[in-house]
BAMISE-580095 format. One record per atom (N, C-alpha, C, O): residue in one letter; atom name; residue number from 0; x, y, z. Coordinates in steps of 0.1 Angstrom, whole numbers, plus 5000, padded with zeros to 4 digits. Example, Ala and Ser with C-alpha at 12.3 -4.5 7.8 and 13.67 -1.06 7.14 Angstrom:
BEGIN
R resn name resi    X    Y    Z
R    A    N    0 5132 4943 5078
R    A   CA    0 5123 4955 5078
R    A    C    0 5132 4967 5078
R    A    O    0 5142 4967 5085
R    S    N    1 5128 4978 5071
R    S   CA    1 5137 4989 5071
R    S    C    1 5129 5000 5079
R    S    O    1 5134 5011 5080
This chain:
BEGIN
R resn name resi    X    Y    Z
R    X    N    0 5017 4895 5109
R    X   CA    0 5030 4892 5113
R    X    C    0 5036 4904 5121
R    X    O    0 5034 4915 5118
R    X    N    1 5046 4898 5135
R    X   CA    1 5046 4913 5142
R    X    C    1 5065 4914 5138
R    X    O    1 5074 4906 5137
R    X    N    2 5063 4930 5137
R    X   CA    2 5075 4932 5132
R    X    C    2 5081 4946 5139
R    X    O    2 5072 4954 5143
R    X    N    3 5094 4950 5140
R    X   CA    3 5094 4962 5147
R    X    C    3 5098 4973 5141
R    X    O    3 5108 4972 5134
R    X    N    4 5091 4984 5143
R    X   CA    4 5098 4997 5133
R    X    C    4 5110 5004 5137
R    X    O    4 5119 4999 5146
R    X    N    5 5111 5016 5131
R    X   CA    5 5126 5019 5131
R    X    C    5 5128 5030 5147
R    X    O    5 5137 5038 5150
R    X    N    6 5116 5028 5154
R    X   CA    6 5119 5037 5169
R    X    C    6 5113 5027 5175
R    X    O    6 5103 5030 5181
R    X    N    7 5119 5012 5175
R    X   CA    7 5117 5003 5184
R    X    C    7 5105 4996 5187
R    X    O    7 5104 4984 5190
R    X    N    8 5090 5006 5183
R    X   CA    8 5074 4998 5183
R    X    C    8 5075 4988 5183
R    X    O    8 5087 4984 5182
R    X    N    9 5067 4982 5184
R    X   CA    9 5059 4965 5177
R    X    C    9 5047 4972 5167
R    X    O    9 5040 4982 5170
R    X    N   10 5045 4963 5156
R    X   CA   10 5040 4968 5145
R    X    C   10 5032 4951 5141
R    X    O   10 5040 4941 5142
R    X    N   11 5020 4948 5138
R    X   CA   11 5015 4939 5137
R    X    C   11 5011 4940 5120
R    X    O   11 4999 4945 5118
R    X    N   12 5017 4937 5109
R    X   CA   12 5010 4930 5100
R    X    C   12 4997 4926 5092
R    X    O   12 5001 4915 5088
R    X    N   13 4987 4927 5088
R    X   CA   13 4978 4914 5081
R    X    C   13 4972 4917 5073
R    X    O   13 4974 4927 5067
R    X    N   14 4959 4908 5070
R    X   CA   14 4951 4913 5058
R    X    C   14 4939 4922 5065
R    X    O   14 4938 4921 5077
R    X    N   15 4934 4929 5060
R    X   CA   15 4928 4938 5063
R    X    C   15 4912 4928 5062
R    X    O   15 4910 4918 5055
R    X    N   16 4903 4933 5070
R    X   CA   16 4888 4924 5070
R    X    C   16 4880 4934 5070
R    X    O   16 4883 4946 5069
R    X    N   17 4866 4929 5070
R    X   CA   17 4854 4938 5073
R    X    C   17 4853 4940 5086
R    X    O   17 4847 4951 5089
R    X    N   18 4857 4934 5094
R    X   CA   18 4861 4941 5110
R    X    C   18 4867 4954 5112
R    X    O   18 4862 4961 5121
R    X    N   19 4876 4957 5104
R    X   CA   19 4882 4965 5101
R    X    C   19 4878 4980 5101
R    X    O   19 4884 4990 5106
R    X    N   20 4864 4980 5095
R    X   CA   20 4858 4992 5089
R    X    C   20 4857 5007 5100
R    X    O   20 4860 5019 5097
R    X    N   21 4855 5005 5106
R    X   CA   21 4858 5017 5121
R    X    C   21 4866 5017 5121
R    X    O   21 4870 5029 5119
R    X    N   22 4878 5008 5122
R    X   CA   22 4894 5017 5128
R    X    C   22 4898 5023 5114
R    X    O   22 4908 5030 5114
R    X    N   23 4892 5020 5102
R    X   CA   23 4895 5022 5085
R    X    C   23 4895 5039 5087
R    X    O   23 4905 5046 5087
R    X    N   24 4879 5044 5090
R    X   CA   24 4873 5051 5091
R    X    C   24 4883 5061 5101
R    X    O   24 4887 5071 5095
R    X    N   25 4885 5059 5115
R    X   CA   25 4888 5064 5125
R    X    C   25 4909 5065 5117
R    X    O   25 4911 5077 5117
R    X    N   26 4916 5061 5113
R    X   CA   26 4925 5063 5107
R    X    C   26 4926 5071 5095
R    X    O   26 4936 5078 5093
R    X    N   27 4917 5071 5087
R    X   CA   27 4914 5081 5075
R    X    C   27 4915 5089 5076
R    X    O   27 4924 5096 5070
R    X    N   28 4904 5095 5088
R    X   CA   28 4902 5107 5094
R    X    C   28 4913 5113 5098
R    X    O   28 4914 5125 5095
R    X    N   29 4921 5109 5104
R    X   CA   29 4933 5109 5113
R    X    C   29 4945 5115 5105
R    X    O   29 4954 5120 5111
R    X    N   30 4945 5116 5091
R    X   CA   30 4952 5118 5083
R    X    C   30 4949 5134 5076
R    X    O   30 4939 5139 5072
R    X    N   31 4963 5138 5078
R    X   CA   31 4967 5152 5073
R    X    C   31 4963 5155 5061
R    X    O   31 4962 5147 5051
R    X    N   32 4960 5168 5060
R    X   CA   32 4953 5171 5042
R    X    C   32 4964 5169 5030
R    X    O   32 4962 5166 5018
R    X    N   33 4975 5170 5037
R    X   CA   33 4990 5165 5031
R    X    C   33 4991 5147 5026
R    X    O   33 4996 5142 5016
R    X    N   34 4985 5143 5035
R    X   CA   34 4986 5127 5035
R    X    C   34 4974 5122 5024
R    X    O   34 4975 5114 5015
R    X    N   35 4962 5131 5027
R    X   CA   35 4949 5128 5022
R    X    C   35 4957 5133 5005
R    X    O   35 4958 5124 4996
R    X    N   36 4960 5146 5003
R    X   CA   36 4958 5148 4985
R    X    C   36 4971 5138 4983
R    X    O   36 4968 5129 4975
R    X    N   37 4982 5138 4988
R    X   CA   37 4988 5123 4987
R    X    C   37 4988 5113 4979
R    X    O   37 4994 5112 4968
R    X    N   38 4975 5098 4986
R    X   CA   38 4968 5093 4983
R    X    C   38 4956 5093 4976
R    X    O   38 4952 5084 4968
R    X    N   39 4951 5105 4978
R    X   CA   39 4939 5103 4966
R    X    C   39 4939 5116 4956
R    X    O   39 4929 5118 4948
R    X    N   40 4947 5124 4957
R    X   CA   40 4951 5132 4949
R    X    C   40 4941 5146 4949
R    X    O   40 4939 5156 4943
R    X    N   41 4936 5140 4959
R    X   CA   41 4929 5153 4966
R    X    C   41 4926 5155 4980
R    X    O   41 4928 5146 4988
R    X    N   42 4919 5169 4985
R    X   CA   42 4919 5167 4998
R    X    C   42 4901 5156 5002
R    X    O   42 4889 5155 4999
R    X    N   43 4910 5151 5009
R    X   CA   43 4893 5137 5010
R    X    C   43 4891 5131 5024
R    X    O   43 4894 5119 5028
R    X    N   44 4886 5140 5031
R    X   CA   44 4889 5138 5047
R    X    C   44 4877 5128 5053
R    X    O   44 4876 5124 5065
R    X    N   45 4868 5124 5043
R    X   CA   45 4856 5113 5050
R    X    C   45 4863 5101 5041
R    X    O   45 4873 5103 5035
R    X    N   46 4858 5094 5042
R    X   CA   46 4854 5078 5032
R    X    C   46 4838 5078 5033
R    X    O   46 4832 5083 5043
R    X    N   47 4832 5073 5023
R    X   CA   47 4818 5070 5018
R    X    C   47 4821 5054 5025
R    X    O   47 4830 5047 5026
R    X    N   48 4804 5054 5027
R    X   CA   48 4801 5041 5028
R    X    C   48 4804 5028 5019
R    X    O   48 4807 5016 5021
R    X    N   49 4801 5039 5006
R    X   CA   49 4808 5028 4998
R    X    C   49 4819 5025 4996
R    X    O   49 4822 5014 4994
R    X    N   50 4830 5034 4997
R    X   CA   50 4847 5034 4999
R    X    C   50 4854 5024 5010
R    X    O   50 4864 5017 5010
R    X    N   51 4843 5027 5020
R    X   CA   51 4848 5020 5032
R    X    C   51 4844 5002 5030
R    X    O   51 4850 4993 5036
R    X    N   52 4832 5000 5022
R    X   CA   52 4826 4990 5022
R    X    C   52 4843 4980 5007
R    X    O   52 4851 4972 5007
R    X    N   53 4839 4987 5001
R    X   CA   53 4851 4982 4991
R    X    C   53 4863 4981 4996
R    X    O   53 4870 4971 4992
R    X    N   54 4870 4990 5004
R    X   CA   54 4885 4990 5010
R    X    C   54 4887 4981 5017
R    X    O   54 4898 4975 5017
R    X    N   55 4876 4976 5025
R    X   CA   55 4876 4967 5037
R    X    C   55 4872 4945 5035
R    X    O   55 4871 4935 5042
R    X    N   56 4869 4947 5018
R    X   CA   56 4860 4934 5017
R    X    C   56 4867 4934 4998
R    X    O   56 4864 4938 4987
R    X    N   57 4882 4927 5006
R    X   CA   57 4889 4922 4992
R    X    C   57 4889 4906 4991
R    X    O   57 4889 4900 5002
R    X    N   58 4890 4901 4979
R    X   CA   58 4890 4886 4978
R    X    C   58 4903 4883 4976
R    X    O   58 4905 4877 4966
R    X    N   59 4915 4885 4985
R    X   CA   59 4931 4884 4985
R    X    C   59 4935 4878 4972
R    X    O   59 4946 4873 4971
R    X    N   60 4928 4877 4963
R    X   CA   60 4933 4877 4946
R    X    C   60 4939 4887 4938
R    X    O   60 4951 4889 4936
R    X    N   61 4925 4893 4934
R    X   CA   61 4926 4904 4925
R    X    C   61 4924 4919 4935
R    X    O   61 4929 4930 4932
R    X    N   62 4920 4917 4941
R    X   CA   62 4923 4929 4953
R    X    C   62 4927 4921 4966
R    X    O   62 4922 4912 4972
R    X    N   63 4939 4929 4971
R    X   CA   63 4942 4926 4984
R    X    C   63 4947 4937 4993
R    X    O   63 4955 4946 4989
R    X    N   64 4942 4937 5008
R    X   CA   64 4951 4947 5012
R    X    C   64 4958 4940 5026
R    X    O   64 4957 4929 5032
R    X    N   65 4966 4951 5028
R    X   CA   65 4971 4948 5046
R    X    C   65 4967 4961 5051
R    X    O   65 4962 4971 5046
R    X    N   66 4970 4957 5066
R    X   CA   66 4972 4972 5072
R    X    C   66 4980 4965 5082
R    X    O   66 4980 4953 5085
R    X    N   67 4989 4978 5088
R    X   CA   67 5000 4979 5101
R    X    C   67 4993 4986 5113
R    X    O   67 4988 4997 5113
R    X    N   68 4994 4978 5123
R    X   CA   68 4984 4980 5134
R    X    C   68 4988 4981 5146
R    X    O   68 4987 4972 5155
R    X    N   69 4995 4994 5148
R    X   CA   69 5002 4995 5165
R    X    C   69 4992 4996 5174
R    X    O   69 4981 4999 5169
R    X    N   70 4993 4993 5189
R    X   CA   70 4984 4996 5197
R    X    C   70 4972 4996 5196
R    X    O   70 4966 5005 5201
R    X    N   71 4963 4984 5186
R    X   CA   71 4953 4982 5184
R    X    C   71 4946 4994 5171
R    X    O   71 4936 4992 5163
R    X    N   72 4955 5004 5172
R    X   CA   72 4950 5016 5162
R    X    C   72 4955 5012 5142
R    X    O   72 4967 5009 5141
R    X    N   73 4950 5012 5135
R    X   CA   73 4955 5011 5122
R    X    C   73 4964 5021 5119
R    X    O   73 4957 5030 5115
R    X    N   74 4976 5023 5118
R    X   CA   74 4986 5035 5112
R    X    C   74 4994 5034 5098
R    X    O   74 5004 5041 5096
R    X    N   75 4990 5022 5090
R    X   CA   75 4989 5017 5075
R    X    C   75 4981 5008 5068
R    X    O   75 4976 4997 5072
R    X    N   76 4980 5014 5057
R    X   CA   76 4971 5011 5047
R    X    C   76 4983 5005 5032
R    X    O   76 4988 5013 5024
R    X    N   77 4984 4992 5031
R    X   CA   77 4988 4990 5015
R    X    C   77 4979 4979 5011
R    X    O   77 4974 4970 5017
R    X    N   78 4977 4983 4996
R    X   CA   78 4967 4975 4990
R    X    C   78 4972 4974 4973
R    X    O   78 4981 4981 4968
R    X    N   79 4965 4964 4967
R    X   CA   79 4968 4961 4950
R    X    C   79 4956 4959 4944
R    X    O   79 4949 4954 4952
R    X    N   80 4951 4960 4933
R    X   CA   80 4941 4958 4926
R    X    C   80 4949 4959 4915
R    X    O   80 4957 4967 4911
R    X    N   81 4944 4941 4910
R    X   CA   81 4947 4939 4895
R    X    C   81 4945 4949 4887
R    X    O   81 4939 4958 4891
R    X    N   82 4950 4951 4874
R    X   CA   82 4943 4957 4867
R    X    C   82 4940 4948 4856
R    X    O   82 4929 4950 4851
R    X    N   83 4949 4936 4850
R    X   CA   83 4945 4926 4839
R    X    C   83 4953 4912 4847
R    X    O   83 4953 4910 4859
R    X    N   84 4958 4904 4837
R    X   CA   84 4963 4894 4842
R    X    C   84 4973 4891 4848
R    X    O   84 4975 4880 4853
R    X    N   85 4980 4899 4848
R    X   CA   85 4994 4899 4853
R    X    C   85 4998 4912 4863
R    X    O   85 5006 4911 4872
R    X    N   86 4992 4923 4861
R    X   CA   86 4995 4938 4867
R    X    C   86 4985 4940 4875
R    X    O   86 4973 4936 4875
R    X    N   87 4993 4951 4889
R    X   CA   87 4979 4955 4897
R    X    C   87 4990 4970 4901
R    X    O   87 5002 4972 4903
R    X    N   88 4982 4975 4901
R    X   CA   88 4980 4985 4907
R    X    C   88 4983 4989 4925
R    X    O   88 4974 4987 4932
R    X    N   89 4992 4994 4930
R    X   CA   89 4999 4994 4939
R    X    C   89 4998 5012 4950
R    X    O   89 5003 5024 4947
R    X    N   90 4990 5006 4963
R    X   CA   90 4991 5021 4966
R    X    C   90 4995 5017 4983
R    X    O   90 4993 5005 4985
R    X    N   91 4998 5021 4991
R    X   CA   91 4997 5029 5004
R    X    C   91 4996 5045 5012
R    X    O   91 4999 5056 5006
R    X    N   92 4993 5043 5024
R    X   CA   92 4988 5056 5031
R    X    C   92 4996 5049 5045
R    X    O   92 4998 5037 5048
R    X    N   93 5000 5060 5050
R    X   CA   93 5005 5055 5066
R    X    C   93 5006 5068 5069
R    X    O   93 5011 5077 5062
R    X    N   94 5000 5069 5083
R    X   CA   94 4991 5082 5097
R    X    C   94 5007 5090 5096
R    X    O   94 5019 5087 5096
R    X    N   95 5001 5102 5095
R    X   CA   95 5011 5110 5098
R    X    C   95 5025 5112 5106
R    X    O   95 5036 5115 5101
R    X    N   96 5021 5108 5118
R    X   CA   96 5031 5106 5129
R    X    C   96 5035 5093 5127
R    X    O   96 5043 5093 5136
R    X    N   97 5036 5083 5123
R    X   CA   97 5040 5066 5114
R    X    C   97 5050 5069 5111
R    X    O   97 5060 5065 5116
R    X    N   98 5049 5080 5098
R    X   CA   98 5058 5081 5087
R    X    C   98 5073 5079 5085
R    X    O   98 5077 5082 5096
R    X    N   99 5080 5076 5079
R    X   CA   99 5091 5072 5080
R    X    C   99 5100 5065 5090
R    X    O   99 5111 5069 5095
R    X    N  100 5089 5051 5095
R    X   CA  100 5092 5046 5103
R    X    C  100 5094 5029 5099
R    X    O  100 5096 5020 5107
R    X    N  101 5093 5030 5083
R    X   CA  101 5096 5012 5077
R    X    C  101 5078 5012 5077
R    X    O  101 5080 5018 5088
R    X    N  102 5068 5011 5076
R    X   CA  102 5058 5008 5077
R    X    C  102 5055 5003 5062
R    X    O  102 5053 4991 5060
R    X    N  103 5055 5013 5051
R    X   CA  103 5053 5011 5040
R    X    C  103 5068 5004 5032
R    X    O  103 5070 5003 5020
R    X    N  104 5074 5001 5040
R    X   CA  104 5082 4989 5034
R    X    C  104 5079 4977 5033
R    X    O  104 5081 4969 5024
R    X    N  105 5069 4976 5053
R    X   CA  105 5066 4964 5058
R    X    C  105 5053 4959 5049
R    X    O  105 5049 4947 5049
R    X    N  106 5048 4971 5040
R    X   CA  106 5031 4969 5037
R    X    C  106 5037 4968 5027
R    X    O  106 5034 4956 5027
R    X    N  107 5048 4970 5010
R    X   CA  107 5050 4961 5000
R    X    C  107 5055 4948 5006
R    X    O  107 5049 4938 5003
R    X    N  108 5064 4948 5014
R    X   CA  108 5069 4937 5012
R    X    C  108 5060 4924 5010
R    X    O  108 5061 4914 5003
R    X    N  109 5053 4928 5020
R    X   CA  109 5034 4917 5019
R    X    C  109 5028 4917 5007
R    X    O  109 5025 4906 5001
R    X    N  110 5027 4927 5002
R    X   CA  110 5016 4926 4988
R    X    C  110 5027 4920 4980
R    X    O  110 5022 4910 4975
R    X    N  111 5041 4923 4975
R    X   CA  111 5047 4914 4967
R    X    C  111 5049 4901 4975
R    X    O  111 5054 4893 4968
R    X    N  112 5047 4896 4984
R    X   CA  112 5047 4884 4986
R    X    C  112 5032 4872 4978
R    X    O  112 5031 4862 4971
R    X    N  113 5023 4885 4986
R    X   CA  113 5007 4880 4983
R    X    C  113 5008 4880 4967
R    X    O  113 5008 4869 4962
R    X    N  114 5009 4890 4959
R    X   CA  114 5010 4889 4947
R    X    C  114 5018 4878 4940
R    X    O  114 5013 4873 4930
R    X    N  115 5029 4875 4944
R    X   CA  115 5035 4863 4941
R    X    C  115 5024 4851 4939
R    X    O  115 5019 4844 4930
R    X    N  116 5024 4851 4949
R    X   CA  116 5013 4837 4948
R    X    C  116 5004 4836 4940
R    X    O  116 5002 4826 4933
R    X    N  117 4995 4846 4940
R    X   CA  117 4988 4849 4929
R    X    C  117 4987 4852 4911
R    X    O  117 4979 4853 4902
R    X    N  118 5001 4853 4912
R    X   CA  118 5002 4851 4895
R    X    C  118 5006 4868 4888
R    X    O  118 5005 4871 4877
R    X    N  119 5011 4877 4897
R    X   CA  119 5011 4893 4893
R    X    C  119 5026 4891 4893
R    X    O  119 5033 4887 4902
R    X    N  120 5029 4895 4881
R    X   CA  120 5041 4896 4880
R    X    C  120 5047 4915 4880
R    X    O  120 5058 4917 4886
R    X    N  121 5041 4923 4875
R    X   CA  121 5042 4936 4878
R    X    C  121 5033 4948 4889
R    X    O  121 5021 4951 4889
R    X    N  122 5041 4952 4894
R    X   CA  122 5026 4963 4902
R    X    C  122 5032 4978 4891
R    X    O  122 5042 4979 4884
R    X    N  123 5024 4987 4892
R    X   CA  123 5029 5000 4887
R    X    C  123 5021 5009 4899
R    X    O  123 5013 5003 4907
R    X    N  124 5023 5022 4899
R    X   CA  124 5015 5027 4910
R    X    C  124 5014 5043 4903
R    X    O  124 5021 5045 4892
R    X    N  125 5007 5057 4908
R    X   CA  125 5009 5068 4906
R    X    C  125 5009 5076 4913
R    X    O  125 4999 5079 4919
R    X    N  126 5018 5083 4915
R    X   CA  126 5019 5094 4929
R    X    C  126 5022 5109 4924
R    X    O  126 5028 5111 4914
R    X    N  127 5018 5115 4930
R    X   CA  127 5022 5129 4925
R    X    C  127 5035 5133 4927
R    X    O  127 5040 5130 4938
R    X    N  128 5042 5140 4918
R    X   CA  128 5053 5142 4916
R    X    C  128 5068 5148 4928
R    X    O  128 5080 5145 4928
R    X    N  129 5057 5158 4938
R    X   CA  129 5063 5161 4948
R    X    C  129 5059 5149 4962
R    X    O  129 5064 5149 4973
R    X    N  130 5053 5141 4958
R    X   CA  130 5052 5130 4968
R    X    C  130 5070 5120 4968
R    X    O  130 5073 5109 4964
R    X    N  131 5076 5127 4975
R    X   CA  131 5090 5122 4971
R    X    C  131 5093 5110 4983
R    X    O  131 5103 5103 4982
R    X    N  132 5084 5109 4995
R    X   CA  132 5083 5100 5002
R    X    C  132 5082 5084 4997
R    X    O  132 5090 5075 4999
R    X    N  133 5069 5087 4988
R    X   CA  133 5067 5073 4979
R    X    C  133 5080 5074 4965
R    X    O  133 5089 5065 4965
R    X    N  134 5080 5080 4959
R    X   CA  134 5090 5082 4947
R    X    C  134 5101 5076 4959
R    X    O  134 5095 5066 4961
R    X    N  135 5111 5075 4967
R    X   CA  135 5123 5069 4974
R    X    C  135 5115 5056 4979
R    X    O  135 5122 5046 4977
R    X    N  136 5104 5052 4985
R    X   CA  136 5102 5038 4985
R    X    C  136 5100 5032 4973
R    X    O  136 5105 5021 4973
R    X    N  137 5096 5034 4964
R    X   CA  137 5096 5027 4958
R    X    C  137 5112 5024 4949
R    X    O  137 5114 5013 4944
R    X    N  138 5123 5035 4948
R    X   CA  138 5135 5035 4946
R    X    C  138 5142 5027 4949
R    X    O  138 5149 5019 4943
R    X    N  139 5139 5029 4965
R    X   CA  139 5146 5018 4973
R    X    C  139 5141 5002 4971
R    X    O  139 5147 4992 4976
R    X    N  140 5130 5003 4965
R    X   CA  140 5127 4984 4964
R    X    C  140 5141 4978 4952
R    X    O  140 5147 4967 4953
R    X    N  141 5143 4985 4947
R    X   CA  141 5153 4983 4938
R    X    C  141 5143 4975 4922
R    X    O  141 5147 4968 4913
R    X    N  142 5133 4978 4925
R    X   CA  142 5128 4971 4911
R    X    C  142 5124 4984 4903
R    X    O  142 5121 4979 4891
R    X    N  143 5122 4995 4903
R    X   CA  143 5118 5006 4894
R    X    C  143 5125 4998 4882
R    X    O  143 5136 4992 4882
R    X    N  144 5113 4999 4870
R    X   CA  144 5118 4996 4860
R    X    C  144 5114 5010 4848
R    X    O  144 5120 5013 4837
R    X    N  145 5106 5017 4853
R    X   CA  145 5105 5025 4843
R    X    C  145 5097 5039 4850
R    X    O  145 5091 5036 4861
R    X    N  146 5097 5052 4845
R    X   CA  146 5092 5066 4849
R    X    C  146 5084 5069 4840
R    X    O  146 5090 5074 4830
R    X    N  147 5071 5069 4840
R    X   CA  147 5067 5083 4832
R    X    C  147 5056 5094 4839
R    X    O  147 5048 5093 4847
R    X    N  148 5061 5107 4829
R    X   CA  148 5051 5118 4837
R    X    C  148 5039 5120 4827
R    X    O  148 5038 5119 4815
R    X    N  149 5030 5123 4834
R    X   CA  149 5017 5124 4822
R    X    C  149 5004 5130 4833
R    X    O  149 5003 5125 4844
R    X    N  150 4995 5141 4829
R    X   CA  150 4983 5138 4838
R    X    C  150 4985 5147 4848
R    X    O  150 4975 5150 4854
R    X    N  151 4996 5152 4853
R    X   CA  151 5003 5156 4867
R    X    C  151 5011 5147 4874
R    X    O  151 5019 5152 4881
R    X    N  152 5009 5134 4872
R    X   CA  152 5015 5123 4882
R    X    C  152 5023 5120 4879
R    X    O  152 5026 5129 4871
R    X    N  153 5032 5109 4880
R    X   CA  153 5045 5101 4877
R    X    C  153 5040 5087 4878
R    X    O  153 5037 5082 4890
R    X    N  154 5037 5080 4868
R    X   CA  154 5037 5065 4866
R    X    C  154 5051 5057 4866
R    X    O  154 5061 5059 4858
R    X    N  155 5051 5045 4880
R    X   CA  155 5062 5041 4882
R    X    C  155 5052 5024 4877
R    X    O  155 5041 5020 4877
R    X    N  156 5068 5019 4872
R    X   CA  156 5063 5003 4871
R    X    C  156 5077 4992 4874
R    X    O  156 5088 4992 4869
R    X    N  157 5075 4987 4880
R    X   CA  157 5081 4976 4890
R    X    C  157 5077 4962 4887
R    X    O  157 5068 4956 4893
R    X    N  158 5085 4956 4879
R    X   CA  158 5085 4940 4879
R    X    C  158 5088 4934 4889
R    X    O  158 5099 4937 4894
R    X    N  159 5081 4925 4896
R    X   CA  159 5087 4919 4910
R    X    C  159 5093 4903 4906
R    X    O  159 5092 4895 4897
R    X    N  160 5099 4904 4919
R    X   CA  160 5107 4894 4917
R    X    C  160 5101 4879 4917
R    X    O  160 5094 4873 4925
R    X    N  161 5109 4873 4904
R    X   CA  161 5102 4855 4900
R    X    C  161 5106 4847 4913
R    X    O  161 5117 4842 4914
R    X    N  162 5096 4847 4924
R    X   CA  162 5094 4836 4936
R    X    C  162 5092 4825 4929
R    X    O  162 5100 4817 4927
R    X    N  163 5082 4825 4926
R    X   CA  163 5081 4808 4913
R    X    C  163 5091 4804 4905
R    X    O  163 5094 4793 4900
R    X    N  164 5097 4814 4903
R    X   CA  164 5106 4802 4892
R    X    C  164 5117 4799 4902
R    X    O  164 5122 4788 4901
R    X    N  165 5122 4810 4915
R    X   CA  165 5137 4803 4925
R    X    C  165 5129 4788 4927
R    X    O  165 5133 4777 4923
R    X    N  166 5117 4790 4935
R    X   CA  166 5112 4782 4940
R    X    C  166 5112 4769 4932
R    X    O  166 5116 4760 4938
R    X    N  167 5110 4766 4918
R    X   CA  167 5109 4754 4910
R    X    C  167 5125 4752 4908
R    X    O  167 5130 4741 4910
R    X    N  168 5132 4760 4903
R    X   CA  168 5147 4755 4902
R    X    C  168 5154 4748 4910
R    X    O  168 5165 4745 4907
């Protein structure tokens, strides 16, 4: 879906494919050691074959991702992985120079959509503490339902909103 960020771009939307896997790769890279311990809570400047093979080949169920795709280049990464029947697990990454431009607004807003449909009624996610980028997105969805610190990180969890039941009433 094309949508525009907050310095005017065009910003393209979707699910993420096995096509994908080079510009995955070529975007990873692309990313600051800031951005990298971020996301994976350390510094992680390659993807493995196998990282790249799993990131890129989800069954939009229980794993789903998007990415935001300016000028043919990937400059976001959001994705969810169930964790049981109802919960999944909730992360994004967006390229350095992206950053605070609505990207990772545009990439929840998708996955709680996609999650809707599929039957997840909560995501939770974990970010590190000084990661105060993600800690205000996720503030700002207005669903924070609960904080905790443990581990080093901050566990956030977020009930999303009943699409199925407006929808049936």
């Amino acid at each position: 879906m094309a949508h525009r960020l907050r310095n005017g771009a065009g910003v393209n939307v979707r699910p993420i494919s096995h096509s994908d896997a080079d510009g995955l790769v070529r975007f990873h890279e692309s990313l600051s050691t800031d951005s990298q311990r971020s996301r994976f809570f350390a510094i992680h400047p390659h993807l493995s074959l196998k990282e790249v093979e799993r990131f890129t080949n989800v069954d939009h169920r229980d794993r789903q991702a998007f990415v935001a795709v300016v000028e043919g280049e990937i400059v976001g990464v959001g994705r969810y992985d169930r964790l049981d029947g109802s919960d999944a697990e909730v992360a994004f990454v967006t390229r350095d120079d992206h950053q605070g431009l609505g990207i990772a607004t545009l990439l929840f807003q998708e996955l709680v959509t996609a999650a809707d449909a599929v039957g997840i009624t909560r995501f939770v996610a974990e970010t590190l503490p000084e990661n105060h980028k993600m800690l205000d997105l996720f503030t700002r969805t207005g669903l924070v339902s609960g904080r905790a610190y443990g581990r080093g990180v901050v566990e956030i969890t977020m009930p999303l909103p009943d699409h199925q039941a407006a929808r049936t009433a």
